[in-house]
C-alpha positions as CSV (number, residue, x, y, z in Angstrom):
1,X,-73.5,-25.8,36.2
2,X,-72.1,-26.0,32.9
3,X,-74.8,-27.0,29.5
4,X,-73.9,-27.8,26.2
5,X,-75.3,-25.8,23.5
6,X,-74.8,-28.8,20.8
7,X,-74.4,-31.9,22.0
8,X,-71.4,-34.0,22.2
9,X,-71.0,-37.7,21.7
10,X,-68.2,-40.1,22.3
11,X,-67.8,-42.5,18.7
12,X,-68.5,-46.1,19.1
13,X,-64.9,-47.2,17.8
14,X,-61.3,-45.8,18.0
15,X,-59.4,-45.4,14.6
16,X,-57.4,-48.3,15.3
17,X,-60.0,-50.5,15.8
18,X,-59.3,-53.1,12.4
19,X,-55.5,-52.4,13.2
20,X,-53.8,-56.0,14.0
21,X,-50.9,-54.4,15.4
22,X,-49.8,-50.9,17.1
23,X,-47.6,-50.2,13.9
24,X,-49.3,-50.5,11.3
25,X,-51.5,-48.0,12.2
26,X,-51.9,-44.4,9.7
27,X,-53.9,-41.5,10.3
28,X,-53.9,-40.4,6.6
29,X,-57.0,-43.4,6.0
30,X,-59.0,-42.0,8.8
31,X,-58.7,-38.3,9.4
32,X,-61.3,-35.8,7.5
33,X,-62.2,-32.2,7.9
34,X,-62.6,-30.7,11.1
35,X,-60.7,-33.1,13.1
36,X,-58.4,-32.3,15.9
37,X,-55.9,-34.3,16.9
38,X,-54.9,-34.0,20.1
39,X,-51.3,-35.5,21.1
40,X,-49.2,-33.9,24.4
41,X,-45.8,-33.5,23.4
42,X,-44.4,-31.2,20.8
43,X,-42.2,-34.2,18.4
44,X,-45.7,-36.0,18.5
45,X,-47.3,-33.0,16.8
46,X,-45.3,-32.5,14.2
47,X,-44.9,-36.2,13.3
48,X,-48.4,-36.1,12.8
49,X,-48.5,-33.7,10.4
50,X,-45.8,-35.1,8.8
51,X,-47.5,-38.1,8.0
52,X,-50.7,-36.5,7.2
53,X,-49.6,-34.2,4.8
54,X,-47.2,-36.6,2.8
55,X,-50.1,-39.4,2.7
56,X,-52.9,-37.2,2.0
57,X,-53.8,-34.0,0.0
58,X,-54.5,-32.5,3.5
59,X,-52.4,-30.0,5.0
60,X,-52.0,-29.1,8.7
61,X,-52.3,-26.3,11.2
62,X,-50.5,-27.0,14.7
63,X,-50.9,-25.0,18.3
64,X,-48.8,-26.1,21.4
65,X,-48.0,-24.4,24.7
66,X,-44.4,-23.2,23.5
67,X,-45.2,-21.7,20.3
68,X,-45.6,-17.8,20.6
69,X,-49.1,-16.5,21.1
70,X,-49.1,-14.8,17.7
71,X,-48.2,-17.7,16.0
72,X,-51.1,-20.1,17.7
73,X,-53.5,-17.5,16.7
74,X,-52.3,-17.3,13.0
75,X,-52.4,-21.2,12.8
76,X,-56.0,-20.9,14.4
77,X,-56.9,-18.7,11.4
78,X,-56.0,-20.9,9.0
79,X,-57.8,-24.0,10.5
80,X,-61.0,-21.7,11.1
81,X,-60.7,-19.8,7.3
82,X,-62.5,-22.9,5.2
83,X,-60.7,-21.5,1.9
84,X,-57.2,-21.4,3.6
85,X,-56.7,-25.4,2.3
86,X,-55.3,-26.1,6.2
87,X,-58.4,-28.6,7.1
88,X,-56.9,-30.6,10.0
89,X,-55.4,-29.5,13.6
90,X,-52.7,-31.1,15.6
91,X,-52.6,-30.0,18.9
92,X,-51.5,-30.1,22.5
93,X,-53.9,-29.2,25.5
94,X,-53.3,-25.6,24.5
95,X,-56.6,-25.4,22.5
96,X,-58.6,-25.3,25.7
97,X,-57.3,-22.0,26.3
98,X,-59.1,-19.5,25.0
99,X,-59.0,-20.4,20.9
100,X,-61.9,-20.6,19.4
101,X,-61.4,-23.4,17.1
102,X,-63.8,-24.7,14.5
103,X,-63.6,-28.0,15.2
104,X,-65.8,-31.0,14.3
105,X,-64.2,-34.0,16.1
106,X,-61.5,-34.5,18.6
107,X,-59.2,-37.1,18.5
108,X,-56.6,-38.4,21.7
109,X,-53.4,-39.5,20.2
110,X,-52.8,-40.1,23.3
111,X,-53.9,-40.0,27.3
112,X,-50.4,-39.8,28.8
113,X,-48.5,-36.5,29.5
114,X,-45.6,-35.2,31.6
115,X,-46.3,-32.9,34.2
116,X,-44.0,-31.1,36.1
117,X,-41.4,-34.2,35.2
118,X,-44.1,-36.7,36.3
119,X,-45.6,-39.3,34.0
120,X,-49.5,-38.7,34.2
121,X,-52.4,-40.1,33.2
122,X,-54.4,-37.0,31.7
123,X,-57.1,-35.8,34.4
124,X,-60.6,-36.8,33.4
125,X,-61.2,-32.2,34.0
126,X,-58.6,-31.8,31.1
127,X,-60.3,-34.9,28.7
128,X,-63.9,-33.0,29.2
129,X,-62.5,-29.8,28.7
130,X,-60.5,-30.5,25.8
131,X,-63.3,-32.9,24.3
132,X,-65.4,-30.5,24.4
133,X,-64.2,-28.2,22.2
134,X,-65.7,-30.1,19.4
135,X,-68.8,-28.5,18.2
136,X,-68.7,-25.6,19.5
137,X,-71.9,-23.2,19.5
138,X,-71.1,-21.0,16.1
139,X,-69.0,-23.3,14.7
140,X,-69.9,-25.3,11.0
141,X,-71.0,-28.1,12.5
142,X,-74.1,-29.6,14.2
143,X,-72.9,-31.9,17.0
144,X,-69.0,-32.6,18.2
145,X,-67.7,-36.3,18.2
146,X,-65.1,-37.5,20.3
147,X,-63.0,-40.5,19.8
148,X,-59.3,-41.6,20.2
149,X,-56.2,-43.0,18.3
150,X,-56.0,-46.8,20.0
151,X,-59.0,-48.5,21.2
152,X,-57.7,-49.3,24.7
153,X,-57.9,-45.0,25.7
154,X,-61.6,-45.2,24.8
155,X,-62.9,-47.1,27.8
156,X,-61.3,-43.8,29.9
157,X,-62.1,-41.3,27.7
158,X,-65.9,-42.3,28.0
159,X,-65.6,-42.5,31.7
160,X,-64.0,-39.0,32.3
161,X,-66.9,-37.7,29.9
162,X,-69.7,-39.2,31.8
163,X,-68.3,-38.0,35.2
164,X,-69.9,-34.9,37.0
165,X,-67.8,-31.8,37.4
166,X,-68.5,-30.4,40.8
167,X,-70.1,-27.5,40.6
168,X,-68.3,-24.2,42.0
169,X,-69.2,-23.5,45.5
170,X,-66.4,-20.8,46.5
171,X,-64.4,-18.4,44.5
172,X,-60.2,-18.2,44.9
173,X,-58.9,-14.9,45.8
174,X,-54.9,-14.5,46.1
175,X,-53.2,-12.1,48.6
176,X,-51.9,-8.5,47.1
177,X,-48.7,-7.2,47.6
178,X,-49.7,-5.3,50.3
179,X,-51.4,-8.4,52.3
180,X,-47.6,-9.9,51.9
181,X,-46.0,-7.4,52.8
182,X,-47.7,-6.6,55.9
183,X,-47.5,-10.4,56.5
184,X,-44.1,-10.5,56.2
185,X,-43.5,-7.7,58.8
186,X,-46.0,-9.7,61.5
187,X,-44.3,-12.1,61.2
188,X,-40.9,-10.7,61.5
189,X,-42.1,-8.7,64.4
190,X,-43.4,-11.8,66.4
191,X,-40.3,-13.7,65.9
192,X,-41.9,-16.3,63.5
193,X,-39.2,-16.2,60.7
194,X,-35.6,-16.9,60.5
195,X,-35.4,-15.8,56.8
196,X,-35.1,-12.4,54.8
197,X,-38.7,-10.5,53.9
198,X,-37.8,-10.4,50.9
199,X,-38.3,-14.5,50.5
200,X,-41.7,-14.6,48.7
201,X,-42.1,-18.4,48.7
202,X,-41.2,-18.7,52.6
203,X,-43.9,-15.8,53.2
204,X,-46.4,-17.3,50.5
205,X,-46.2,-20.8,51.9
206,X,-46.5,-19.3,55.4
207,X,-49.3,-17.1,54.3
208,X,-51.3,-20.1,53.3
209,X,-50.8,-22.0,56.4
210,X,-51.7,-19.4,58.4
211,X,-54.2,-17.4,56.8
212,X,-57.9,-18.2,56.6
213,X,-61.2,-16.9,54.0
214,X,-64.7,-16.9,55.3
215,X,-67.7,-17.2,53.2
216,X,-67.9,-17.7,49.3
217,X,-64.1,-17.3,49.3
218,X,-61.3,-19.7,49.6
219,X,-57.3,-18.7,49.3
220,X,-56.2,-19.9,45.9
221,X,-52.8,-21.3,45.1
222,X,-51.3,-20.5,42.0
223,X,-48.3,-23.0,41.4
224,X,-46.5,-20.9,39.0
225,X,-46.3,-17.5,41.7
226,X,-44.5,-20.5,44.0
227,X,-42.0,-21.7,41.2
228,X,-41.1,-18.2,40.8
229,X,-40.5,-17.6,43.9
230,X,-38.9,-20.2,44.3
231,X,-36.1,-19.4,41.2
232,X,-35.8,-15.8,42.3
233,X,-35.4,-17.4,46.1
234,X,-31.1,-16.0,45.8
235,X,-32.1,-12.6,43.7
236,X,-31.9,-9.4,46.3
237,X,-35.4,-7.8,45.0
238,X,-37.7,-6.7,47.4
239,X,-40.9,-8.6,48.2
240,X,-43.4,-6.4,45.8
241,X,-40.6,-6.7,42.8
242,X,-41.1,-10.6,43.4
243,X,-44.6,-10.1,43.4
244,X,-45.0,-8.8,40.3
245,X,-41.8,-11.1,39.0
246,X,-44.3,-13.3,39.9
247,X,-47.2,-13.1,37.6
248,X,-44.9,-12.3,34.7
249,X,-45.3,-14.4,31.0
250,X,-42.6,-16.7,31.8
251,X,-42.5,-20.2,30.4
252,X,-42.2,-23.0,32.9
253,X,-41.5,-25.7,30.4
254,X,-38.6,-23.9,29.1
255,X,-35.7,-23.9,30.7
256,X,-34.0,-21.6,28.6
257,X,-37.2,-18.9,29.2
258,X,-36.6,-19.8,33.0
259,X,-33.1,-19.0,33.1
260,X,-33.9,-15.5,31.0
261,X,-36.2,-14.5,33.8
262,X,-33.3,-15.4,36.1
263,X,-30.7,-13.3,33.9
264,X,-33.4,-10.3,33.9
265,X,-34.3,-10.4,38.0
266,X,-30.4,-9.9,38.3
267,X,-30.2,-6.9,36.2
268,X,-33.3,-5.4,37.9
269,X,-31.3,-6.4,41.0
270,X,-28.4,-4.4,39.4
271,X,-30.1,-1.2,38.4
272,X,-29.0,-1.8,35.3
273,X,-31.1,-1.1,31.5
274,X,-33.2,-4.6,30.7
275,X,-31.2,-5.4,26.9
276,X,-31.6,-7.9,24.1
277,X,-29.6,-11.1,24.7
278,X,-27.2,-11.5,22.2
279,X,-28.6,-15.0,21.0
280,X,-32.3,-13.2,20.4
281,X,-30.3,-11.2,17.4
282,X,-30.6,-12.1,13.5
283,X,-33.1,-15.0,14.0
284,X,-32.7,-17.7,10.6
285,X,-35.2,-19.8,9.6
286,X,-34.7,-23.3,11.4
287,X,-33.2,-26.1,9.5
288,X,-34.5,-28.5,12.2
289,X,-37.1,-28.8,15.4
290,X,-34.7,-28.2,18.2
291,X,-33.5,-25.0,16.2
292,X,-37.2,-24.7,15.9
293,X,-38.0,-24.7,19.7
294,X,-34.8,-22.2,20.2
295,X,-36.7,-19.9,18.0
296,X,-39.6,-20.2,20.1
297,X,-37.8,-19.7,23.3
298,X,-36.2,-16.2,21.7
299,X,-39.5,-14.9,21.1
300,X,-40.8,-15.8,24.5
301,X,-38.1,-14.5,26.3
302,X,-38.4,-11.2,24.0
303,X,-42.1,-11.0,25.3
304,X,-40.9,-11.6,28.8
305,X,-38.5,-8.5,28.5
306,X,-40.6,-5.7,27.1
307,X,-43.0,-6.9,29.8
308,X,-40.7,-6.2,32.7
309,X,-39.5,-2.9,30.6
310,X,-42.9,-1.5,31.0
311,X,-43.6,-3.1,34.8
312,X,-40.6,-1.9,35.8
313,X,-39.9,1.7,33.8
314,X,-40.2,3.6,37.5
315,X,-37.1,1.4,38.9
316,X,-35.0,0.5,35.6
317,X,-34.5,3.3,32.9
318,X,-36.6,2.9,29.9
319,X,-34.5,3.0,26.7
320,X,-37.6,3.3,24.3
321,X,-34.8,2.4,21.0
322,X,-34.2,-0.7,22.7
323,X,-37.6,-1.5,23.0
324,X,-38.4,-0.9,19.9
325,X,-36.0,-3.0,18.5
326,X,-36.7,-5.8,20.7
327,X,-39.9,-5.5,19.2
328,X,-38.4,-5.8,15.8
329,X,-36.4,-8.5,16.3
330,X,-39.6,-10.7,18.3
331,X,-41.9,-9.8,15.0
332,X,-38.8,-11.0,12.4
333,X,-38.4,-14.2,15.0
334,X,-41.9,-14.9,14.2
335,X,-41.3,-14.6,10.6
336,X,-38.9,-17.3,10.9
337,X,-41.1,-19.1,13.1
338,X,-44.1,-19.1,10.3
339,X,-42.1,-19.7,7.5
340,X,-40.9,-22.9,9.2
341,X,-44.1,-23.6,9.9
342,X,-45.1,-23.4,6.0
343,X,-42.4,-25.7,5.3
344,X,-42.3,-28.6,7.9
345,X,-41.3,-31.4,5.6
346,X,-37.8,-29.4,5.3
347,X,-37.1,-29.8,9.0
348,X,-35.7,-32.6,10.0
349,X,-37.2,-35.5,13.2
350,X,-36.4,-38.6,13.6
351,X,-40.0,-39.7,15.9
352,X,-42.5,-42.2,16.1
353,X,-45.8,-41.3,18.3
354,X,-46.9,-44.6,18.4
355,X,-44.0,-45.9,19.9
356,X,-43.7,-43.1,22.2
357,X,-47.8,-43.8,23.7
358,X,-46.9,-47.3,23.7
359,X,-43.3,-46.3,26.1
360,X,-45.7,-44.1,27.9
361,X,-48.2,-46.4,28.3
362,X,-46.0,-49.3,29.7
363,X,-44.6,-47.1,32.3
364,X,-47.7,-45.4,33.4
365,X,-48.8,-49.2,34.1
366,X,-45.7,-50.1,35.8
367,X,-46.0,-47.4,38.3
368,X,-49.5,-48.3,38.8
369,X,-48.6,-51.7,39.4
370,X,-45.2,-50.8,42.3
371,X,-48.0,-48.1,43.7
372,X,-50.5,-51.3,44.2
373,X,-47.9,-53.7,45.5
374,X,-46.7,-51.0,48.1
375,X,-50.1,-50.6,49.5
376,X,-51.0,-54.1,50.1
């Protein structure tokens, strides 16, 4: 069971609660020191801060998914350093993962999300997680507050923070390599498959079906081994190399980080040295957010290669220059990236969050409402 150490309560009122319409609506005459705003899509963010630091004398540390991990730890710093003048944080669900954030109140811009390309009302698990990173024990504050942007997400919020979590009664455990492997060939052997054994999804997703845990234990499922699995299904690696593939630091949400990990299985496949990509080289500081995210990508996909460099030294030659310079070229790209960062207003968006909740919301409801009239 899981006890607070301070407690947490949910405010009485949302921000827009004397607004007579969506629009007119400004977080620069509500937000003060400590708060966390939580929205779940990058444009969101930084039209946030945007407003907030052109309306007020506040300025703005930010921490999504996409941004490298160095960076989300150096804007972490400067929300946490009380003398660093950054004394708000925008923020996607990425703060409940592992930051420890001084943080007196949490505030949902939003309860809608996409994910995996589905439209989604955020789980109450994630609202109680992320909620509860408000007042955390250490932190400057007493108590954490809770409360959201529009009035008509409190209602939920207070429901998903009143519900139970179950208690943990098992523990997941995965299947090594070797489990797989061995697998694979009883299956093989017993005339069971049709497909290569080296096809990882087939033999996870038949593992799963077949395979049962006794005890304390239950298999896990990890979705990302699966989507993996699933993009190296046409790369001729054998079942361990896919294994490991696997569990590597790509990011999902990217496509351009997917198909980098797609590039890189086919040079393993090749025998061939793991090398910069040409568009990684002489990174410039980002004259807008989509050059921004590019940015981004580079150094994620830089991570991803010296990662496979050193799983992979015993089956690919290790060119120590070249990974030395692909470290080089990730720690100028996050240069570029916090210098950006320092400069927001000079990057140019053309966004409204309120207008995107309020498109987010109307088709959430819509769905609801076909999902309803299909069932009676």
């Amino acid at each position: 069971t899981y006890e607070r150490f301070l407690p947490l309560m949910l405010e009485e009122a949302a921000l827009d609660t004397s607004m007579k319409r969506d629009e007119d609506f400004r977080y620069s005459g509500h937000v003060q020191p400590g708060d966390c705003i939580v929205a779940f899509n990058r444009k969101d963010i930084f039209a946030i801060r945007r407003e907030i630091e052109k309306e007020t004398h506040f300025k703005c540390s930010v921490v999504y998914g996409t941004l490298p991990p160095k960076t989300r730890a150096e804007q972490a710093k400067l929300f946490n350093d009380p003398h660093s003048g950054y004394d708000i944080l925008i923020a996607s669900d990425a703060i409940g993962m592992g930051l420890n954030l001084n943080i007196r109140r949490i505030i949902f811009n939003s309860i809608y999300k996409v994910s995996q390309g589905e439209l989604v009302r955020v789980p109450h698990t994630e609202i109680k997680q992320i909620a509860g990173r408000a007042g955390r024990r250490n932190s400057a504050f007493d108590r954490g507050l809770v409360t959201s942007r529009s009035q008509e997400d409190l209602p939920y919020i207070r429901e998903c923070l009143e519900k139970d979590i179950d208690p943990l009664q098992r523990a997941a455990i995965l299947p090594t390599p070797e489990h797989l492997e061995a697998f694979s060939r009883t299956l093989e052997n017993s005339g069971m498959r049709g497909k290569s054994t080296a096809d990882l999804r087939h033999v996870l997703l038949c593992f799963n079906e077949i395979a049962s845990v006794d005890g304390d234990y239950f298999l896990g499922y990890r979705d990302s081994m699966h989507v993996v699995a699933e993009i190296l299904q046409n790369v001729c690696l054998s079942l361990q190399d896919k294994y490991t593939l696997s569990l590597c630091p790509v990011v999902l949400q990217s496509q351009r980080s997917v198909e980098a990990l797609k590039r890189y299985a086919v040079t393993l496949e090749q025998g061939e040295y793991l090398r910069v990509a040409r568009h990684c080289l002489d990174p410039e500081v980002p004259q807008d957010f989509d050059e921004l995210a590019l940015l981004c990508d580079n150094v994620n996909e830089l991570d991803l290669l010296l990662w496979m460099q050193l799983r992979f030294r015993s089956k690919v030659p290790l060119d120590e220059q070249e990974r030395e310079w692909a470290r080089e070229i990730r720690d100028e790209t996050t240069q570029r990236i916090n210098e950006a960062l320092q400069e927001v207003d000079e990057l140019g968006l053309n966004h409204c969050y309120i207008t995107n909740d309020m498109n987010f919301r109307s088709r959430f409801n819509r769905s609801r409402r076909k999902a309803r009239a299909r069932q009676q």
